[in-house]
ZANUNU-111007 format. One record per residue (C-alpha): y, z, x. Coordinates in steps of 0.001 Angstrom, whole numbers, plus 500000, padded with zeros to 6 digits. Example, Ala and Ser with C-alpha at 12.3 -4.5 7.8 and 13.67 -1.06 7.14 Angstrom:
# residues 2
495500507800512300;498940507140513670;
***
This chain:
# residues 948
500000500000500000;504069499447501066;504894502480503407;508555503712503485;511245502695505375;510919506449506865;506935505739507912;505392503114510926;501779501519510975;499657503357512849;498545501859516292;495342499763515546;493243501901517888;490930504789517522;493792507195519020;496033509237516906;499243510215518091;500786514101518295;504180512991518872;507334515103519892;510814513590518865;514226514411519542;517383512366518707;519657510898521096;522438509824518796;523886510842515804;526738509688513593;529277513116512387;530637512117509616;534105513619507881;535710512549504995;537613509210506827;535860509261510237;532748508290511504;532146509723515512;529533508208517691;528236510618519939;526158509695522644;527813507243525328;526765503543525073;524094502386526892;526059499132529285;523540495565528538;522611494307531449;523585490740530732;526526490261528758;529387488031527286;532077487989524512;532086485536521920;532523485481518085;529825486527517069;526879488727519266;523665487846519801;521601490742520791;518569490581523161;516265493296524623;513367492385527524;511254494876529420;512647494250532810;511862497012534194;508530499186533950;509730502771534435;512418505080532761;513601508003534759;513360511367532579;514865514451532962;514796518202531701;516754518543529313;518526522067528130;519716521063524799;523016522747525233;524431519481526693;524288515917526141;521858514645527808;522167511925531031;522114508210530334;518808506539530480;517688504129533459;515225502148533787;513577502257537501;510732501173539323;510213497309540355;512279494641538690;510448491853536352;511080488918537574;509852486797534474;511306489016532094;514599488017534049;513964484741533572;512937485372529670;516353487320529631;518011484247530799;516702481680528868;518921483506525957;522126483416528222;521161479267528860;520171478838525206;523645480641523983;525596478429526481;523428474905525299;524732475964521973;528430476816522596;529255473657523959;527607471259521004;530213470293518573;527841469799515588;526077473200516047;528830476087515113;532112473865516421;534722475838517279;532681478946517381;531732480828520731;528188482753520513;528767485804522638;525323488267523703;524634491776524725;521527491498526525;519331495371527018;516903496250529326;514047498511527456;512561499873530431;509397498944528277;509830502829526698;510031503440523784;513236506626523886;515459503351525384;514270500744523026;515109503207520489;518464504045521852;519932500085522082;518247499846518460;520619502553517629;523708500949519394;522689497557517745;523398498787514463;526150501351515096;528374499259517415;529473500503520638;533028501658519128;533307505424519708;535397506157516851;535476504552513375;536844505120510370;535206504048506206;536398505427503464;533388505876501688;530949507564504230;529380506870507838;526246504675506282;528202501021506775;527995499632510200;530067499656512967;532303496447513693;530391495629516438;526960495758515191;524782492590516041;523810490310512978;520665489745514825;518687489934518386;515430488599520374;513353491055520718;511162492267523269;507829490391524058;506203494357524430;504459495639521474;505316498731522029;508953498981522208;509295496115519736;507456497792516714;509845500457517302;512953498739517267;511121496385514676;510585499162512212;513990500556512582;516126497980512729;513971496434509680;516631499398507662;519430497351507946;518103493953507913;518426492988511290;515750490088512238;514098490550515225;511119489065516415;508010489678518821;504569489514519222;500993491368519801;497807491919518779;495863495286518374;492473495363517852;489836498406516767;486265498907518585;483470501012519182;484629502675522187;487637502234524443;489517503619527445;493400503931527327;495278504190530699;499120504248531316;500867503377534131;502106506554534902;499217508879534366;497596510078537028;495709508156539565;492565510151538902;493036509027535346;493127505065536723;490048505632538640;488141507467536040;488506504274533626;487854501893536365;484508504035537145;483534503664533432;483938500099533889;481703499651537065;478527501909535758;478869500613532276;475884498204530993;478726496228528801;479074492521530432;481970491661527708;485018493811528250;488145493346525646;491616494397528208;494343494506525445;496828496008528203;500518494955529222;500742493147532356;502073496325534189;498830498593533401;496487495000533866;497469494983537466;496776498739538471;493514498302536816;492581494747538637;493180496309541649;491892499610541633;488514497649540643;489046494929543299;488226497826545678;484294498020544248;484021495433541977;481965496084539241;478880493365538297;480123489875536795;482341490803533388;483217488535531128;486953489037530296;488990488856527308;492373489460527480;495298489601525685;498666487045525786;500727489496527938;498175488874531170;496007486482530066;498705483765531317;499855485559534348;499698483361537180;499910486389539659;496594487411538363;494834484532539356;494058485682542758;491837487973541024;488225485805541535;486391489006539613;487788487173536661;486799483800536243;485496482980532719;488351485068531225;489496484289527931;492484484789525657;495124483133523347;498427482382524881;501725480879523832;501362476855524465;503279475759528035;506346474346527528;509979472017529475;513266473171528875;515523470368530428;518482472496532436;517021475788532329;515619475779536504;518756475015537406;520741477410535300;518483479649537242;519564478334540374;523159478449539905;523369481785541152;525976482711543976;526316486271545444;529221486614543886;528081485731540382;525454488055540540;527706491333541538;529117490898537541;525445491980536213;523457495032537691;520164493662536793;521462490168538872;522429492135541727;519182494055541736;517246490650541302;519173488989544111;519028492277546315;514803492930545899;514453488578546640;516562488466549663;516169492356551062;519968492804551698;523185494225550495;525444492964548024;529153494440549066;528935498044548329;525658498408546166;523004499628547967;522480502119550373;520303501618553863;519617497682553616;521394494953555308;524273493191554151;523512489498552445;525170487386554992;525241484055552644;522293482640554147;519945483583551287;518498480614549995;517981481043546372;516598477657545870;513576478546548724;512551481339546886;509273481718544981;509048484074542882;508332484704538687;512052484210538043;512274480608539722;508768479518538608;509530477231535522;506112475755535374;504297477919532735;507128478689530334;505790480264527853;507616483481526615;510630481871527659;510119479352525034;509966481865523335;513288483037523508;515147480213523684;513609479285520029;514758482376518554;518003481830520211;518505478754518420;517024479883515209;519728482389514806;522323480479516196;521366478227513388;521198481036510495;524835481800511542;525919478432511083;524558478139507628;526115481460506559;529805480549508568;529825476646508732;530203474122505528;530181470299506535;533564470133508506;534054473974509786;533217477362510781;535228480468509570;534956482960512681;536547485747510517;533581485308507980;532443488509507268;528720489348506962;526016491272506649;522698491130508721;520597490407505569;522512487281505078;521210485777508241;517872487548507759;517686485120504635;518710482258506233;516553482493509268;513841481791506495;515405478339505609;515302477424509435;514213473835509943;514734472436513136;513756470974516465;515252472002520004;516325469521522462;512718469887524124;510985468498521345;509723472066519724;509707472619516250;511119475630514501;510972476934511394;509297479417509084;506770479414506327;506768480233502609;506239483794503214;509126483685505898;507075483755508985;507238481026511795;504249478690512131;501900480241514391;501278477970517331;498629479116520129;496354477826523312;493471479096523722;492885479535527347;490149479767529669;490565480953533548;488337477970535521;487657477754539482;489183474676541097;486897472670544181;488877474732546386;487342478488544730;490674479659543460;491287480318539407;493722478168537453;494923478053533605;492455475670531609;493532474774528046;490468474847526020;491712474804522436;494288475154520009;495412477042517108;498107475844514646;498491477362511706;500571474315509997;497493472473509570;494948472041506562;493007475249506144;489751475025508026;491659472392510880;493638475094512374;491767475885514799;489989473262517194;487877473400521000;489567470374523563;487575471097526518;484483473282527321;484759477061527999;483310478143530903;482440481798530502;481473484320532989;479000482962536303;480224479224534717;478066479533531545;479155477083528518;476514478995525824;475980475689523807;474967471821524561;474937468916522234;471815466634521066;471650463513521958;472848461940519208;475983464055519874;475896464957515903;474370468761516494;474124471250518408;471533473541520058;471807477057520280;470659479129523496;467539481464522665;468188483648519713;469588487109520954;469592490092518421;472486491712517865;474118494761517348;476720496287514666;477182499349516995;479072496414518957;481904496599516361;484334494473519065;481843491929519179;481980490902515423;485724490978515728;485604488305518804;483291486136517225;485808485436514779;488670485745517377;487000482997519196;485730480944516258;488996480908513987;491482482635515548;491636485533513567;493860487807515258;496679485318515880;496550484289512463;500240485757511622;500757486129514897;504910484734515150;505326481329517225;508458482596519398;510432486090519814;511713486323515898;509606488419514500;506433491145514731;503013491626513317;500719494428515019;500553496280517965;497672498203520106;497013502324520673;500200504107521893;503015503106524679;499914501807526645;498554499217524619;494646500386525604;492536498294527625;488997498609525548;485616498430526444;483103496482524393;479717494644524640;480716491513522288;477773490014520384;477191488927516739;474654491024514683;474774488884511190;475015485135512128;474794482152509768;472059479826511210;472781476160509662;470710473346509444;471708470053507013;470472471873503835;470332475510504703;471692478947505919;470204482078506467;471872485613507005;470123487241509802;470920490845509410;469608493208506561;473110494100503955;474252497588503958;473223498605500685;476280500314498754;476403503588498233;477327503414494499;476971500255492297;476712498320489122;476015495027488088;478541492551486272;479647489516485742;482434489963489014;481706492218491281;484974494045492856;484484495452495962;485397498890497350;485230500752500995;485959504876501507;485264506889504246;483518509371502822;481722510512506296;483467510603509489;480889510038511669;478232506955512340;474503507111514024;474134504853517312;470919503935518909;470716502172522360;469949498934521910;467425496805523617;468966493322522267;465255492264521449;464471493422518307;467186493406515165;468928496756515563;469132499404513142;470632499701509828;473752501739510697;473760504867508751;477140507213508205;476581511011509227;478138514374509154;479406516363506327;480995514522503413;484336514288502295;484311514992498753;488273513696498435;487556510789499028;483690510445497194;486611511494494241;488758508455495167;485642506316495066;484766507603491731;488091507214490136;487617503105491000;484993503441489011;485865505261486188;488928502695485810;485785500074486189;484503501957482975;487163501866480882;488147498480481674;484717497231480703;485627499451477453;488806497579476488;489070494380474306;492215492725475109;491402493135478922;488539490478479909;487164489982476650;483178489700476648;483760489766480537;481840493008482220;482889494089485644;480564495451488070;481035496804491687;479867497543495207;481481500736496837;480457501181500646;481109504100502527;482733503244505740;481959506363507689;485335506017509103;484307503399511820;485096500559512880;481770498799513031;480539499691509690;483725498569507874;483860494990509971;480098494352508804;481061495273505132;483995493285505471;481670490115506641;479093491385503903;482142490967501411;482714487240502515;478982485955502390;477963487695500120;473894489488500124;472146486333499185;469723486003502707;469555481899501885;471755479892500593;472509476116500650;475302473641500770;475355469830501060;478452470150503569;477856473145505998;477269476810506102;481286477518505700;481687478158502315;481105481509500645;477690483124499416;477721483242495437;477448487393495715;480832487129498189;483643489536496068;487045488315494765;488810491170495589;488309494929496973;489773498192497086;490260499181500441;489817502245502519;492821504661502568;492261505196506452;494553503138508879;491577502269511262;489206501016509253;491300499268506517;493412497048509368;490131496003510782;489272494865507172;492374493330506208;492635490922509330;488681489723508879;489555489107505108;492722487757505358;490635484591506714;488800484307503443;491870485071500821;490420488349500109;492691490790498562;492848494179499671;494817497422499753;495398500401501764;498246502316503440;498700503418507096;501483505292509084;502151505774512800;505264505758515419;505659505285519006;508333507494520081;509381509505523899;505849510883524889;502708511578523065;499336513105523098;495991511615521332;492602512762520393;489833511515518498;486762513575516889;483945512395518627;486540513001522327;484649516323524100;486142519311523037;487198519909526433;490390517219525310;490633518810522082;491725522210523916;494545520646526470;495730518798523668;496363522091522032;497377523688525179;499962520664525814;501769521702522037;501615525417523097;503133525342526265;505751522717525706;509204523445524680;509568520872522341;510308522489518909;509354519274516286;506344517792516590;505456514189515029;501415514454513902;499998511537512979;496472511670512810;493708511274509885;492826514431507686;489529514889510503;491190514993513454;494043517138512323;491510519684510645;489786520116514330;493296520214516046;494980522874513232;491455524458513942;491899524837517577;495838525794516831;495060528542514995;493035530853517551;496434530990519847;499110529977517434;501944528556519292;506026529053518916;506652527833515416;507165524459515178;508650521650512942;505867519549511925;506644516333510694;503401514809509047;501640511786508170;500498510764504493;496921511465505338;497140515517505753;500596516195504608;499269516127501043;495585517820502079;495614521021499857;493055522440502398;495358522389504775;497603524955503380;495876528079505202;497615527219508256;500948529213507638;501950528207511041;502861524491509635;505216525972507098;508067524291506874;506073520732507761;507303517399506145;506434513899505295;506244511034502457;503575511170500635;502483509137497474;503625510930494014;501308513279492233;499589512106488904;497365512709486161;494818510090485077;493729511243481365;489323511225480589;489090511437485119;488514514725485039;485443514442482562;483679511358484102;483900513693487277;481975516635485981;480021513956483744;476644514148486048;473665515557485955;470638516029488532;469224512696487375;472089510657487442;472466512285491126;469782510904492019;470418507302491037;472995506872494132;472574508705497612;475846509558497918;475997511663494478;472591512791495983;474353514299498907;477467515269497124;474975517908494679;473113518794497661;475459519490499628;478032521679496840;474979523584495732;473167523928498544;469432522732497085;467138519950497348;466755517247494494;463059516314494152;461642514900497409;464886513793498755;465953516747501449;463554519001503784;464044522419504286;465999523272501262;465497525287497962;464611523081495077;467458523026492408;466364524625489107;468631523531486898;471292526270486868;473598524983489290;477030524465486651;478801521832488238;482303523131485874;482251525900488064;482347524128490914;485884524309493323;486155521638495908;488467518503496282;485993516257493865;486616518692491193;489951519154491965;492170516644490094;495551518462490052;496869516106493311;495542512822492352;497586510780494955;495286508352496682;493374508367493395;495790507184491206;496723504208494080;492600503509493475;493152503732489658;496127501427489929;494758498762492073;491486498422490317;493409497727487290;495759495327489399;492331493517490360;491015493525486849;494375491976485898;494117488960488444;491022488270486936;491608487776483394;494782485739484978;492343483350486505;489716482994483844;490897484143480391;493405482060478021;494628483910474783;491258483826472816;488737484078475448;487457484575478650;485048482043480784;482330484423482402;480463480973484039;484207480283485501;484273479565489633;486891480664491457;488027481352494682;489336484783496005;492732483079497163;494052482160493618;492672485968492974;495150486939495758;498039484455493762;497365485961490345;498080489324492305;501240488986492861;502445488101489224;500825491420488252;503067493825485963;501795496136483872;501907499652482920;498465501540483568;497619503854481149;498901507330482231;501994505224482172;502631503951485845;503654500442486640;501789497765488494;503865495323489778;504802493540493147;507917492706494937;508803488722496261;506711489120499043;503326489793497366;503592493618498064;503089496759495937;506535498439494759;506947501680497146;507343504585495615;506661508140497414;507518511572497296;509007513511500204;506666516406500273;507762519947502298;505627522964502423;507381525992501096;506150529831501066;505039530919497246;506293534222496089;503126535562497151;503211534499500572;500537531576500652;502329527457500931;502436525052498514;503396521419498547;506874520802497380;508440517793496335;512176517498497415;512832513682497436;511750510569496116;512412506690497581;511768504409495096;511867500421496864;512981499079493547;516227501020493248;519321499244494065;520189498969497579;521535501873498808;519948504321495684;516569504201497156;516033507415498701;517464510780496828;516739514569496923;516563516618494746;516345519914495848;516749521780499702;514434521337502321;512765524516504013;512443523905507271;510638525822510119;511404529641510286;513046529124506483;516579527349507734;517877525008504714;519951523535507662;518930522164511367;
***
């Protein structure tokens, strides 16, 4: 579901974030004057003009950090360590673009572009900061007679953002408040395992994960890193290298031409921005002078780390440039204009807004440089964008407002003379006919030169190597087989620096670890195609004539077995205790099923049925429900054509799990087949953080703990899933620390178990608004021993709450008897005062339901024999509006999304001492602009204060 302005997606990894915050600016307001208070951070690159373009580029790696006391404003930010040298030249390319542009006279005549152009340090805290300044204007004072909320003069209508997940989802997510496009790109992916390093951890920490990499049995290995961690790693494990590996890699190394001296990794594979020419731009590289690059810090650093000197007066201990630096000799990232790539990037999105400003300023003889307005304004028009650039490249944006994604797929080969270059062995465009966007130019060849498949003869087949069985314990490698088949997780990935999609775990973007196979394959001969894996059965179902589908986690843990790749693996099973909150959620989708099926002007003489899977919380069980969604359970199935299309059993739609993991997993695999789902996920990247998973050893659960104790941090950002916070509030508890403000994601901050821990009074977060769901609670308590038995999840569920053994189905147990009064029962299946998740289930069943009769029903009947595919499902979606029946509304925004509406939930002491959840605030997406967000009553913050 649509998160809040207020919330960010959490990283697509299986680490969850404790997060402490602090802010670095603030706006005082008085009656007439608005005061900024921090000092402006000074761009890098800059230039007056008209109108501003922003621009922000991790240039450097490193941001020096410093106690603070918090009785004084804190020092300015710099960035340190090595310079970039192709984020220079990315940087650049917006300076040459900007200049291109000012001197056409049918492209904004008579306007000057100006830019402001901010080095992120690739941290989040300064990525934050410029975000800030981008919106506030660098004015110090500033005066509105209404209130501090309008922008300062100087505010940017729009930037290029920064090619680093990390920092760009930040600014992304804040700057997405007032409107201000901005555009980058990444891709985050969930697995089975994975190890996260960061450049500045400890070296111990580098080694450990490069250990785990040599004595693993994995051959695949999945490095979603930045460039910065990618080349610690490579050479830490250049020392020993590990046994052959084959590599795939993500866009920010996988096209790094100084990693090609690293032999280790021929056969590596990734998607990377198609090579590109821009006529002028080498030698507005070139046309750099000494004196020229004194007016810019980051030039003078660039031109004092190429040469080794001086520039007059800037550096300490070096000689002075004498003037026979030679800028056109050197060889280095900044001058190498060969594999352009990002850079293309950025001068794209440089002429995309340039573009959007003339179509909000410009008619067909003039530009108005006093035209006033706002950042939406040229967020809308980016969306009209049509155009190509003086190199040839197209730009502009699809019906959904996203540009066209354009990718290589490429594949690191060995020349004749043993070194690596850049092969391009395929592409991916999205603008082409579905199933032609992705196609295979050139054979891959894989780790120790392997190319896996040969064709016959004939050259009209093709035959497989030997059959190898395969595991779904390897979630990553069900994922890649997609990645490398269709392109899956580039999909929405945006064609040049305008806008974002996804990011990986945490500032470091974690390398994982994976052994990449495919357990359920489609074997295709002219006629015929087989499923090779046994389906997960669902854990509750009924037949119908649709079939909606539905994933919970309702464990938190999986089995694993070593496998031998000989024999089929393993059905995976889900273990540990069960979480009866969510068994309720799973319930309540089909108890709307029920009474659907009940109604007669809802799919008349149409009976839905449904599949509900328990994810177990992981990964690899959700992916092979997801695939088990698109082909359905049939194990044969023919088709004249080819083995593409979907199995008759495949679902139309699904409700989807309520955990960020899991559900992201789901929603990119489905996306490929139309499939609607839903689901709701929260996270931030922010100063410094600390993660932890449940199965980590508990060893990591205990410094994690200590880290929150000791520190002097006083508010504390948790975002973490209901299991992980349980153990860490667990661990809390035996040596409480200082209080603290906790600020809280959706998935605890409404857990009514939770409320023991009086040491988290105070806590706050947005969570979705309470409801009742009239005949739920009945259809609940509506089960008896025999209808338990029917499903083994209710099977578990009265095992478990009454502690007995139905017949022959648990060992060890006392038999139930009969007397066990499941009324008197108090747990969170019972409990249905804080349906929240529950009613979202309710609602989008119904939304589902809806679709359906959309696609097959006309005002008399409905056509049960009626074939459809799950995209004009996901079409009918969006013209949903009703009102459910405890009276909330269904509907969707423009954009195909869910209305957001959420309460702003605080935890405040009861008269008698124990917390209870609070609501003191609402935001409501389909307000008015501005009337969104509202409280209604005071906020009790840590230690009581009203005020902080």
């Amino acid at each position: 579901m649509t998160t809040p302005p207020e919330s960010e997606v959490t990283p697509t990894g299986q680490h969850y974030k404790l997060i402490t915050v602090l802010s670095r600016t603030a706006c005082k307001a008085d009656p007439v004057s608005c005061r900024l208070w921090a000092e402006p951070q000074l761009p890098g690159l800059s230039m007056n003009g008209d109108f501003i373009i922003g621009g922000i580029f991790s240039i450097h790696f490193y941001i020096n950090s410093e106690q603070n006391s918090y009785t004084r404003q804190p020092l300015q930010p710099q960035c340190s360590g090595s310079m970039n040298f192709r984020e220079l030249r990315i940087a650049r390319a917006v300076e040459f673009a900007i200049h291109e542009i000012n001197n056409r006279t049918d492209l904004l005549p008579g306007i000057t572009l100006g830019y402001q152009i901010h080095d992120s340090c690739a941290a989040v805290p300064m990525a934050v900061k410029v975000a800030f300044q981008f919106v506030n204007g660098m004015e110090p004072f500033y005066n509105d007679t209404d209130s501090c909320s309008k922008s300062a003069a100087a505010a940017v209508p729009a930037l290029v953002g920064d090619s680093v997940s990390t920092t760009s989802m930040s600014m992304a997510r804040l700057l997405g408040l007032f409107g201000i496009p901005q555009a980058a790109q990444e891709e985050g992916i969930c697995v089975e395992y994975s190890e996260s390093y960061y450049r500045t951890e400890p070296r111990s920490k580098l080694k450990r994960v490069a250990n785990v990499i040599r004595r693993s049995t994995a051959r695949v290995i999945v490095a979603f890193l930045q460039s910065g961690e990618m080349r610690f790693l490579l050479e830490e494990l250049v020392k020993q290298p590990p046994p052959p590996l084959q590599w795939i890699g993500s866009e920010t190394w996988i096209i790094e031409p100084e990693f090609l001296r690293f032999n280790m990794c021929a056969g590596a594979i990734g998607f990377g921005v198609p090579r590109s020419v821009i006529p002028g731009l080498r030698e507005f590289l070139l046309d750099l002078s000494p004196e020229q690059a004194l007016k810019s810090p980051l030039l003078t650093e660039f031109w004092e780390s190429s040469f080794s000197c001086s520039l007059k007066g800037s550096s300490e201990g070096a000689r002075e440039c004498d003037g026979s630096e030679d800028i056109r000799a050197l060889q280095n990232p900044y001058t190498d204009t060969s594999q352009l790539r990002f850079t293309i990037m950025s001068y794209k999105a440089t002429y995309a807004i340039a573009h959007a400003i003339h179509g909000v300023i410009c008619n067909d003889t003039q530009c108005d440089k006093s035209a006033k307005f706002t950042p939406w304004q040229i967020l809308d028009q980016l969306k009209r964008v049509n155009i190509t650039t003086k190199n040839g490249f197209q730009v502009s944006f699809d019906s959904s407002g996203d540009p066209e994604a354009v990718y290589e797929l490429i594949n690191w080969q060995i020349k004749k003379d043993g070194g690596l270059y850049f092969v391009t062995v395929g592409h991916y465009d999205a603008s082409k006919p579905r199933g032609q966007e992705f196609s295979v130019s050139r054979a891959i060849s894989w780790m120790g030169g392997q190319t896996e498949f040969w064709p016959n003869s004939q050259r009209n087949s093709c035959l497989p190597k030997p059959v190898e069985f395969l595991s779904w314990d390897d979630a990553l490698s069900i994922i890649l087989t997609v990645f490398s088949i269709s392109g899956a997780f580039i999909a929405r990935a945006e064609d040049y620096g305008a806008m974002q999609l996804t990011s990986s775990s945490m500032t470091l973007v974690s390398a994982l670890l994976v052994v990449g196979l495919s357990p359920a394959a489609c074997k295709a001969d002219p006629v015929s195609c087989r499923l090779w894996a046994e389906p997960q059965m669902p854990g509750l179902s009924m037949n119908g004539d649709f079939i909606i589908g539905g994933i919970f986690s309702i464990h938190f843990y999986i089995n694993s077995e070593q496998n031998s790749y000989t024999r089929q693996p393993l059905q995976p099973q889900c273990s540990g205790s069960m979480n009866f909150r969510q068994l309720r959620f799973a319930r309540a989708m089909e108890f709307a099923i029920h009474e659907i099926n009940n109604r007669t002007d809802l799919l008349p003489g149409i009976t839905l049925g449904y599949q509900i899977h328990d994810s177990c919380a992981a990964v690899s069980m959700a992916v092979k429900v997801a695939f088990q969604f698109a082909n359905g359970m049939e194990p044969f199935y023919n088709d004249t054509d080819s083995c593409s299309k979907s199995a008759a059993a495949a679902v139309p739609a699904l409700v989807g799990d309520s955990v960020s993991t899991t559900s992201m997993s789901m929603a990119r695999l489905l996306g490929l087949f139309g499939i609607p789902q839903a689901a709701q996920e929260e996270g931030i990247c922010v100063e410094y953080s600390e993660s932890y998973y449940r199965t980590q050893p508990r060893s990591k659960l205990e410094r994690v703990a200590n880290v929150i104790r000791r520190s002097t941090a006083r508010v504390i950002v948790a975002f973490l899933a209901a299991g992980e916070m349980r153990f860490l509030m667990d661990e809390l508890a035996k040596q409480p620390p200082s209080p603290l403000q906790w600020i809280g994601s959706e998935t605890w901050i409404i857990e009514p178990e939770f409320l023991r821990f009086n040491m988290c009074a105070g806590a706050i977060g947005f969570g979705i608004p309470r409801s009742v769901i009239p005949g739920l609670r009945e259809f609940l308590l509506d089960l008896s021993p025999a209808q338990a038995l029917e499903s083994p999840l209710l099977t578990e569920f009265w095992e478990s709450s009454f502690s007995c053994r139905l017949k022959g189905s648990s060992e060890g147990a006392r038999e139930c008897d009969g007397s066990e009064d499941i009324r008197a029962l108090q747990n969170p299946y019972t409990d249905t005062s804080q349906l929240r998740v529950t009613n979202l289930v309710y609602k989008a069943t119904y939304a589902i339901a809806h679709a359906i009769h959309g696609v097959i029903c006309n005002d008399t009947q409905c056509d049960k024999s009626a074939k459809f595919t799950p995209w004009q499902i996901l079409d009918k979606l969006k013209t949903v509006n009703i009102t459910t029946k405890n009276g909330f509304q269904v509907s969707f925004d423009f954009s195909g999304d869910p209305v957001a509406v959420y309460d702003l939930i605080n935890w405040q002491f009861k008269k008698g001492g124990g917390l209870d959840f609070v609501t003191v605030g609402q935001y409501d997406s389909s307000r008015p602009r501005g009337q969104k967000f509202s409280m209604n009553r005071a906020i009790s913050w840590v230690g009581g204060q009203t005020e902080v």
